[in-house]
C-alpha positions as CSV (number, residue, x, y, z in Angstrom):
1,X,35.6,148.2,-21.8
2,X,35.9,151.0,-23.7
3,X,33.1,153.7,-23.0
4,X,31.7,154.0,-26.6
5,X,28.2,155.0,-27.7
6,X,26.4,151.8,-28.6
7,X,25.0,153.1,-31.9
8,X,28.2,153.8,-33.1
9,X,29.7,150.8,-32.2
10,X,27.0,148.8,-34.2
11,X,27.5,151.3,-36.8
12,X,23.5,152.0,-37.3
13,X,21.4,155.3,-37.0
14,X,19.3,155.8,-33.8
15,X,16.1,155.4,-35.9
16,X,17.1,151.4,-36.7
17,X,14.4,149.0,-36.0
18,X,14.8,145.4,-34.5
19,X,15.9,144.0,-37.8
20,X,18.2,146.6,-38.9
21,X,20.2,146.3,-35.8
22,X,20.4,142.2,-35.5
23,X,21.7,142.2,-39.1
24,X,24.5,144.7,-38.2
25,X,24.8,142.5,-35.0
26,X,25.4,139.3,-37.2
27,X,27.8,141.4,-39.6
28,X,30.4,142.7,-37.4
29,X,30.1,139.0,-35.5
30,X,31.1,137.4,-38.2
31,X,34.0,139.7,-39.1
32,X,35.4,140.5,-35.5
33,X,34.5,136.3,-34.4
34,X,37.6,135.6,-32.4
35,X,38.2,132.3,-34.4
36,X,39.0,134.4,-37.1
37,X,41.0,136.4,-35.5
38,X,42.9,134.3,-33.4
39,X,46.4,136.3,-33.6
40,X,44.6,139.8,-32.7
41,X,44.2,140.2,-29.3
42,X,42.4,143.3,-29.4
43,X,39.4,141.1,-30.8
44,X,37.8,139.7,-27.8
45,X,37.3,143.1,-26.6
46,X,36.4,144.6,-29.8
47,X,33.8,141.5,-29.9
48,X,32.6,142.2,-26.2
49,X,31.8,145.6,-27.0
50,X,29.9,144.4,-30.2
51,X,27.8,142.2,-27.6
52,X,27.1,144.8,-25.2
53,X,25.8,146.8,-28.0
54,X,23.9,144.1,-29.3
55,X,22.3,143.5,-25.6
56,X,20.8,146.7,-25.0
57,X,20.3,148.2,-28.5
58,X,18.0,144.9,-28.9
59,X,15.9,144.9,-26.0
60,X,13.3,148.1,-26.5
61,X,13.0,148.9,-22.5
62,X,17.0,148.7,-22.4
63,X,17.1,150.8,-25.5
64,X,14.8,153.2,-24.0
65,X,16.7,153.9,-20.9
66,X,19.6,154.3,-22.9
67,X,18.3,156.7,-24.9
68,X,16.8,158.7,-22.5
69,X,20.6,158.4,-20.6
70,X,21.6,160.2,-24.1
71,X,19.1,163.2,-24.0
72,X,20.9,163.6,-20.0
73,X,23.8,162.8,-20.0
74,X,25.1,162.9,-23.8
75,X,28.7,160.8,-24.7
76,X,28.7,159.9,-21.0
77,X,25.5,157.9,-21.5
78,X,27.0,154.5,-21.7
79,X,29.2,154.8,-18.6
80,X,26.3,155.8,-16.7
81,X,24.2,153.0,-18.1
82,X,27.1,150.8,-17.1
83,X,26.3,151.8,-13.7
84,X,22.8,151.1,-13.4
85,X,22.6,147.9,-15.2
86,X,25.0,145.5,-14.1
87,X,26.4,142.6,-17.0
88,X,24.1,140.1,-16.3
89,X,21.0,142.9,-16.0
90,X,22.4,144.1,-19.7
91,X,22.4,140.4,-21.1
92,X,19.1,139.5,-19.6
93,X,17.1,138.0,-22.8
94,X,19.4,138.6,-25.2
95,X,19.4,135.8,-28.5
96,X,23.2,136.4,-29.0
97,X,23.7,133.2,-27.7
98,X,21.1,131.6,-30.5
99,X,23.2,133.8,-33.3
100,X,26.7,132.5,-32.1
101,X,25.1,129.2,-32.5
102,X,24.0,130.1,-36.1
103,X,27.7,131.2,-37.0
104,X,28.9,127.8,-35.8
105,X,26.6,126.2,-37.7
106,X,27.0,128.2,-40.6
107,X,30.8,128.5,-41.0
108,X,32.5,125.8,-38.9
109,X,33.4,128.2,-35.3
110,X,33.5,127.4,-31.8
111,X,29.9,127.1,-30.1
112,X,28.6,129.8,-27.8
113,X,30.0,127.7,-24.8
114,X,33.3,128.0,-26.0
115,X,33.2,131.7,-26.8
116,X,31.4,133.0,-24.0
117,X,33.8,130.6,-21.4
118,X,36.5,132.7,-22.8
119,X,34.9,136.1,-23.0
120,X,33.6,135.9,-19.7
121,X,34.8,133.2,-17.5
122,X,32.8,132.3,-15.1
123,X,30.5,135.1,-14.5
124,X,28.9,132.7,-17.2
125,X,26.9,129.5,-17.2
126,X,25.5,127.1,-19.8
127,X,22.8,124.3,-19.2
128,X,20.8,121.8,-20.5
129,X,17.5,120.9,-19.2
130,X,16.0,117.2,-20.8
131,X,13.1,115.9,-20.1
132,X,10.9,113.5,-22.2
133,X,9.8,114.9,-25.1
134,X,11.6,118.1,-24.6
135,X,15.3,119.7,-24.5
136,X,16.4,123.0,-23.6
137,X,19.9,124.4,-23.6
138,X,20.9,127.8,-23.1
139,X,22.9,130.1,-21.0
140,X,22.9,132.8,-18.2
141,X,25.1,135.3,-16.4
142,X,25.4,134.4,-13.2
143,X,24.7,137.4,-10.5
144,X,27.8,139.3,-8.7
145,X,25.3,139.9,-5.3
146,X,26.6,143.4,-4.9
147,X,25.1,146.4,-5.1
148,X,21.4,147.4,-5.5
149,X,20.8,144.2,-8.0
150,X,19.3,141.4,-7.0
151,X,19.9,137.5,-7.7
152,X,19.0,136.2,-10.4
153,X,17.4,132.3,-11.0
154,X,18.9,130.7,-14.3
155,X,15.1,131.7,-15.7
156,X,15.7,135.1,-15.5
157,X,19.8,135.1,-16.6
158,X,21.3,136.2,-19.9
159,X,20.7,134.7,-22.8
160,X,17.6,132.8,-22.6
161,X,14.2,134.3,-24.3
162,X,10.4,133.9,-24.4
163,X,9.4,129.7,-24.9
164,X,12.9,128.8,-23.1
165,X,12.4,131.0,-20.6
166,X,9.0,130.3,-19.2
167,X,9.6,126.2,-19.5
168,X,13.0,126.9,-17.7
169,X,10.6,128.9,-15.1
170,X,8.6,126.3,-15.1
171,X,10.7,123.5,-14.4
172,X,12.9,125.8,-11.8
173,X,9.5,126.3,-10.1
174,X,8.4,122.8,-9.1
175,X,11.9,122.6,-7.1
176,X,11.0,126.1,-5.2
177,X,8.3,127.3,-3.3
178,X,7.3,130.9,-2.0
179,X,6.6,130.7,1.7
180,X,2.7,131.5,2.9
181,X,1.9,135.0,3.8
182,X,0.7,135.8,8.0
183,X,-2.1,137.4,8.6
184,X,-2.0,139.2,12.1
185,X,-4.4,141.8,14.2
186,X,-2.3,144.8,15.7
187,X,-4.1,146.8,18.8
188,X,-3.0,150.6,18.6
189,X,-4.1,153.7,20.4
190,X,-5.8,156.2,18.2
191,X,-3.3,158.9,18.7
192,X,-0.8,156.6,17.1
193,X,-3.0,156.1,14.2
194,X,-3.4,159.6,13.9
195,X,-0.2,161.3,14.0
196,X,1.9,157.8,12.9
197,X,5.1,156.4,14.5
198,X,6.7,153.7,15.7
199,X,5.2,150.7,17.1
200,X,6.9,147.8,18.8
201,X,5.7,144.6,17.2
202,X,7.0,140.9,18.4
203,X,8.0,138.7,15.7
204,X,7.1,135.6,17.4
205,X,8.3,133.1,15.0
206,X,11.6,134.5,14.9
207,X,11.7,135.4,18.2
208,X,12.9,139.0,18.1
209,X,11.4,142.3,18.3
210,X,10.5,144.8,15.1
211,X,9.7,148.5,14.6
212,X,6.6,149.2,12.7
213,X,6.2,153.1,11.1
214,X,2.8,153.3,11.7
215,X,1.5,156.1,8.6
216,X,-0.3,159.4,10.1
217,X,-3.7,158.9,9.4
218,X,-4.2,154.6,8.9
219,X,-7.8,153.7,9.2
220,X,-9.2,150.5,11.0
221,X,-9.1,147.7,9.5
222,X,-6.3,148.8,7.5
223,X,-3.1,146.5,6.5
224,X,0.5,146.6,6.7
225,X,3.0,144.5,5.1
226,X,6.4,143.0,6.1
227,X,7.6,142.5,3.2
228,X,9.7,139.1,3.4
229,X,9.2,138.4,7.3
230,X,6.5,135.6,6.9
231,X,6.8,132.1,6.7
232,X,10.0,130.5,4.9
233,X,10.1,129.4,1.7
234,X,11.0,126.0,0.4
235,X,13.6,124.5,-1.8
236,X,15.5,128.4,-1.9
237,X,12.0,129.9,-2.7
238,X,11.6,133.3,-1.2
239,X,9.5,133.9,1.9
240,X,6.2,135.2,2.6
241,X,5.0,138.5,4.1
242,X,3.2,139.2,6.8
243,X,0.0,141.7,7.1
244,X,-0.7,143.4,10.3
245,X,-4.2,144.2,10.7
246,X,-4.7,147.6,12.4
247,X,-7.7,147.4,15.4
248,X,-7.9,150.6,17.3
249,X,-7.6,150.2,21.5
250,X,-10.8,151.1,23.1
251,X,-11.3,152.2,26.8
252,X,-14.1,150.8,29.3
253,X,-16.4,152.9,28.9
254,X,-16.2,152.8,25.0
255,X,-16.3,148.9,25.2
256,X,-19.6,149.1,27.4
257,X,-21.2,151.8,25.1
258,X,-20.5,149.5,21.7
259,X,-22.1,146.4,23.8
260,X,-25.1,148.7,24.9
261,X,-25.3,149.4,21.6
262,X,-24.7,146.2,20.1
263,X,-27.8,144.5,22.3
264,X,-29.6,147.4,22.0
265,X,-29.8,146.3,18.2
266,X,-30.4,143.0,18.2
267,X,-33.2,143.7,20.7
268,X,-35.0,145.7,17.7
269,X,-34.5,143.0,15.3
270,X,-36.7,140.9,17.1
């Protein structure tokens, strides 16, 4: 796709609101909609890069990244948003879906399953959720699994937004469960606790051994988390953590002199 600055491509200044920028959005749709311009091929792309503009230009914390990509790195901004934010992170709540919908409706064109099947194959996905007394349709971009960008669910894919989302979310959710979080008590020597380190810790569940950086300075009492190593979650859902409580490993002597102490108060209490 062409490298282009998305203000430019929308043809608005940097100072256009929300509305400003979905009207120019529903413009240039109409004109560059690829069943008007069946016998151009340049128009899918031209189209593609009108969505992609669209997609980020609409979404204010997108926006603001790109803009602040534009004070750093000037006309090399989009390339180097394009490598932060992969297609479906760019698409993520976008309503260009809804307004491809309104143009069908409107002036007789192919739905947004149609368009978007041949704009982007099948890194996208349509659905339709029905349940009594309630419908939902949309669509997402499913998630390549490479790089630094995690999976996405269909609730948190491309082009759904605010009420679809959340009762998508909500209906996803029943199916999926998170798995329940461990709670365990860790016996370290105080040296360790001081200077920090490594600490051997025995993942019984899983049978296999882990290394714990122990932080210079952890108090008693103190937790640490493993994120994702607690129980397993159900139906896909994600797993729990587990929390290792940090006790300190006292010698003889120091165990007699806290139950001397220990009887010695209780003895005063009565």
């Amino acid at each position: 796709m062409e490298q282009t600055d998305y203000y430019t491509i929308l043809d608005v200044p940097r100072s256009a609101d929300a509305t400003i920028i979905r009207d120019a959005y529903r413009k240039l749709a109409l004109i560059h909609h690829p069943d008007r311009n069946r016998n151009n091929p340049e128009a899918a792309e031209k189209m593609k890069a009108i969505n992609e503009a669209y997609a980020v230009l609409s979404d204010p914390e997108k926006r603001r990244n790109y803009d602040a990509m534009q004070s750093s790195f000037g006309s090399g901004a989009t390339r180097r948003f394009r490598q932060d934010y992969t297609e479906q992170d760019i698409f993520h709540g976008t309503d260009i879906y809804s307004i491809f919908e309104e143009l069908a409706k409107d002036f007789g064109f192919r739905g947004g399953d149609a368009i978007f099947k041949e704009f982007y194959g099948k890194g996208w996905q349509s659905f339709n959720v029905s349940r009594p007394g309630f419908s939902v349709k949309g669509a997402f971009f499913k998630s390549s699994g490479g790089g630094q960008h995690p999976k996405a669910s269909p609730s948190e894919g491309g082009f759904l937004k605010n009420g679809a989302t959340s009762l998508l979310g909500s209906l996803l959710s029943k199916s999926t469960k998170k798995g329940g979080d461990v709670m365990e008590t860790v016996t370290i020597e105080k040296e360790l606790a001081t200077s920090g380190g490594p600490f051997a810790y025995f993942h019984k569940a899983r049978g296999k051994k882990l290394v714990v950086k122990i932080p210079p300075g952890i108090r008693e009492g103190q937790k640490i988390r493993l994120a994702g190593m607690g129980k397993e979650g159900k139906g896909g859902g994600s797993p729990g953590d587990i929390y290792l409580k940090i006790a300190f490993r006292r010698g003889l002597f120091q165990r007699i002199g806290e139950f001397v102490k220990s009887v010695g108060h209780f003895g005063s209490d009565n």
